[in-house]
N, C-alpha and C positions, 0 to 999 in steps of 0.2 A: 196141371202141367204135363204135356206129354212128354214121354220117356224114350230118348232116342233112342235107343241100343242097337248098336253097330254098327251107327254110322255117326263120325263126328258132328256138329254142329260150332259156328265159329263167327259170336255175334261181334257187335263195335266196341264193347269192352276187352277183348283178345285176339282180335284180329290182327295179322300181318296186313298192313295198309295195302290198298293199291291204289289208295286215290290220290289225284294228285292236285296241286295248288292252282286256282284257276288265275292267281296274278303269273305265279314264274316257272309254270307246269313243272315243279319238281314236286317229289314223293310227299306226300302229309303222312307221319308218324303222329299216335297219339301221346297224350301227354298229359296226366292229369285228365282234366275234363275238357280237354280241346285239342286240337288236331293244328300240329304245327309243321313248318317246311323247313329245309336249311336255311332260308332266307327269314327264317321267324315270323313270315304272316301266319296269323292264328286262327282259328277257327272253330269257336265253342258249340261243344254238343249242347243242344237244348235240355231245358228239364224237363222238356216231353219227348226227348229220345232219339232226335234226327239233325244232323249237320246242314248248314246252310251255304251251299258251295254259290250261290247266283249273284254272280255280282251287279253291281246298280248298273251300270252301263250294257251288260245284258239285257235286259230289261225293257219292250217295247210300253209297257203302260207300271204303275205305280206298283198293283199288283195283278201279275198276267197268271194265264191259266183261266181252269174253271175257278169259280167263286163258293164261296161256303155254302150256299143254297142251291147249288147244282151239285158239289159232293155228299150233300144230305141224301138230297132225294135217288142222288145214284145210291148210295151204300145202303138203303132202305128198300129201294128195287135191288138189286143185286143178294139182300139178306134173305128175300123171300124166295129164292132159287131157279131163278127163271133162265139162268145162265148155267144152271149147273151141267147141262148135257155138254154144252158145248166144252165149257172148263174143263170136265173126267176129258174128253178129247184130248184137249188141245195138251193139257198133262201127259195123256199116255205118248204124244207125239214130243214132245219134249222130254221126255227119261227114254225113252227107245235110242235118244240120240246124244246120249249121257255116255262116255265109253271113259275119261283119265280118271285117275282118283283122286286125286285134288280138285272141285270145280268150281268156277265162279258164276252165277248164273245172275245176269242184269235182267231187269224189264225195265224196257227204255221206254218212261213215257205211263207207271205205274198206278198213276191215281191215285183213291183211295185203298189200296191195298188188295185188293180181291182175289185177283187170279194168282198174284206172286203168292201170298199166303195160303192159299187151296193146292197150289205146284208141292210147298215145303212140307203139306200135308201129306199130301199124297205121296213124295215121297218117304218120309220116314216113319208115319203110322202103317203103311202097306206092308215095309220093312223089304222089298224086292230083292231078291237073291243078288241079284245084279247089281246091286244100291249098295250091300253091305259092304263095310272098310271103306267105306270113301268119304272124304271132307269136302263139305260143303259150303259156299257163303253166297248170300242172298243179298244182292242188292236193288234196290227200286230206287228209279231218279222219276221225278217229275217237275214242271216249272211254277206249278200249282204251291203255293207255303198250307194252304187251307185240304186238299189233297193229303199231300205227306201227313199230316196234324193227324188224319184219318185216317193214314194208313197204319203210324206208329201205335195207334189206339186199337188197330184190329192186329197186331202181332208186334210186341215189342224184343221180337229177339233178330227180325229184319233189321237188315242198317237203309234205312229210309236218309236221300236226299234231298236238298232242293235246289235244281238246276235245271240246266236247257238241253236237250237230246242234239242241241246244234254245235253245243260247248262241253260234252260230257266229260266231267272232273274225274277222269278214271286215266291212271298210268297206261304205257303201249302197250300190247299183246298181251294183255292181262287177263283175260276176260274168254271165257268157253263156249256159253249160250247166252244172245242178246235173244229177247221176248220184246218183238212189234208189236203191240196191238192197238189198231188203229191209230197208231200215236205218228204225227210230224217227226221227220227225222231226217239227219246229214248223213248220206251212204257212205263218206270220207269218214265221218268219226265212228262207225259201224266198223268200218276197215279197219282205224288206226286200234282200236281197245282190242279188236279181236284177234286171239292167237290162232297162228296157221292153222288151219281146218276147224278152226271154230266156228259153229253152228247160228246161222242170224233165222228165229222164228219168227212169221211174218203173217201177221191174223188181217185182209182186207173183207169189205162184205162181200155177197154172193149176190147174185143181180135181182132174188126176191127177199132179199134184208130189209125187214121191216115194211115191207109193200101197207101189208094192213093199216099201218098208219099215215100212210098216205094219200091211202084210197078217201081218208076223212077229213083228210087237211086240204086236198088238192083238185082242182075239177079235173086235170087230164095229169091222174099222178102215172108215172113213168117207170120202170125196173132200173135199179144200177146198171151201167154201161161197165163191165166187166174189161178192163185192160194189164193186160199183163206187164208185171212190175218187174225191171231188169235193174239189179244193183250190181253198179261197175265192182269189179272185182272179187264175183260172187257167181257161184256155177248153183243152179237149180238139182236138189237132189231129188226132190217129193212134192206131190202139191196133193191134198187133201179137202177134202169136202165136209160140211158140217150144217142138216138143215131138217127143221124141226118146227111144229107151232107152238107157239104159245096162247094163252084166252085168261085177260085180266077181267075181273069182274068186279071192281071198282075203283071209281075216280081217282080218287089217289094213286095207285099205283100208272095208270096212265098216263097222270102228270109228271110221277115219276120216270118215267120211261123217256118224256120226251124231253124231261130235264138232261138228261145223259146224253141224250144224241145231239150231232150238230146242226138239229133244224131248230133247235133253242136259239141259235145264237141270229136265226137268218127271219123268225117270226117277228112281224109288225103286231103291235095287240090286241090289233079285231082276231091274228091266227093264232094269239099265244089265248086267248076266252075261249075260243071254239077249243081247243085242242083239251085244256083244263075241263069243259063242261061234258066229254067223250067219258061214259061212266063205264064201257064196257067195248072190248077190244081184244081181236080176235088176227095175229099178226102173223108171219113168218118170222124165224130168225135162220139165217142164211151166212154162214161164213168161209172162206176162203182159207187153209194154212198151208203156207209153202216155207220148207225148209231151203235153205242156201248153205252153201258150205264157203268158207275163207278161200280163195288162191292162193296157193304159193306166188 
């Protein structure tokens, strides 16, 4: 167990709510082992550690998000550290931009846990001068149930959800730093959670993300088409650069990689055999992070 010292920590057993009911957006208080509203809809923590804010009518398919067998092979690529340069990144760009002492810090769109858990690391094992007295709470939404499953399993002192970054189950101006990465999002619910001058971090790829594995999937593979991303009522404070190789050297991890990205979802199965039989792979990884700040 790491030992915070000096700075609070403040999981879903003690926490002041900020979330709110997603039938009649008032405040969810806990209660017991579940999370109620003045209106008495309820909402029980699981016995694996995470609240289930999605409701059915959300809901484009039975169970949306990625599936169990694409958070496997993500969390299996992601343990072997092939993200880690970019992560120490995109970390020190998100505590630079840490200034109340109270904060709330969302990753809209979380996953299996990775980055938020590497962020809560870095901040209280480093112990940063600037970090200490301040209270912290960490929340991850994702729409994924098999995701969160994984996330509560790689850090249970996070309060993991599971909901839509289009319907995010968080009360107004609650919220200090939202963390984009790569994840679908409503710029309007970004606005509404976020408190003045709070910080929306924004990870998109870089125009040689990933080239190397396209160069094997594709006869005339292409570079990302780099466009810049304008969220209404959000001024641009930074934009930052993150780009590095990587070189797998065996299958597995290759099929892990391409489980992760979104050319999983777009492969016919003569390109998901080809891409599986690649035992060695030699890629760019390319990212983009641009801070925004709230408007008044």
């Amino acid at each position: 167990m790491i030992n915070y010292e000096g700075s609070d920590f403040v999981s879903i057993e003690n926490m002041k709510s900020i979330l709110k009911c997603p039938v009649c957006n008032s405040s969810l208080e806990k209660n017991e082992k579940q999370y109620v509203c003045l209106n008495n809809h309820s909402y029980d923590i699981s016995s694996k550690g995470y609240i289930n804010l999605l409701l059915a009518n959300q809901k484009k398919t039975k169970d949306p998000g990625d599936s169990k067998e694409m958070m496997e092979g993500r969390k299996d690529f992601l343990n072997r550290g092939y993200y880690h340069t970019f992560s120490d990144r995109l970390n020190e760009i998100i505590i630079s931009n840490i200034s109340e002492k109270n904060i709330n810090i969302l990753d809209a769109g979380c996953g299996e846990g990775y980055f938020l858990a590497r962020l809560k690391e870095a901040i209280y094992v480093n112990e940063s001068k600037c970090l200490l007295n301040k209270e912290f709470n960490f929340f991850g939404v994702d729409i994924s149930k098999s995701a969160v499953t994984y996330a509560v399993k790689r850090d249970k002192e996070i309060n993991f959800i599971v909901s839509s970054n289009f319907n995010l189950p968080i009360m107004p101006n609650t919220i200090d730093v939202i963390i984009r990465n790569f994840a679908p999002s409503d710029d309007l619910e970004f606005t509404r959670v976020l408190k003045d001058n709070g910080k929306l971090i924004v990870v998109t790829p870089g125009i040689e993300h990933l080239y190397g594995l396209k160069e094997i999937l594709y006869v005339n593979a292409r570079k990302h088409a780099e466009k810049e991303t304008i969220f209404e009522g959000f001024k641009l404070i930074k934009r930052s650069e993150v780009k590095y190789n990587i070189h797998l050297e065996d299958r597995e991890s290759v099929k892990n990689l391409i489980r992760m990205t979104p050319y999983y979802w777009t492969f016919d199965n003569a390109m998901r055999e080809k891409a599986i039989e690649t035992s060695k792979l030699s890629t760019a990884l390319h990212f983009n992070i641009s801070v925004y700040e709230k408007c008044h």
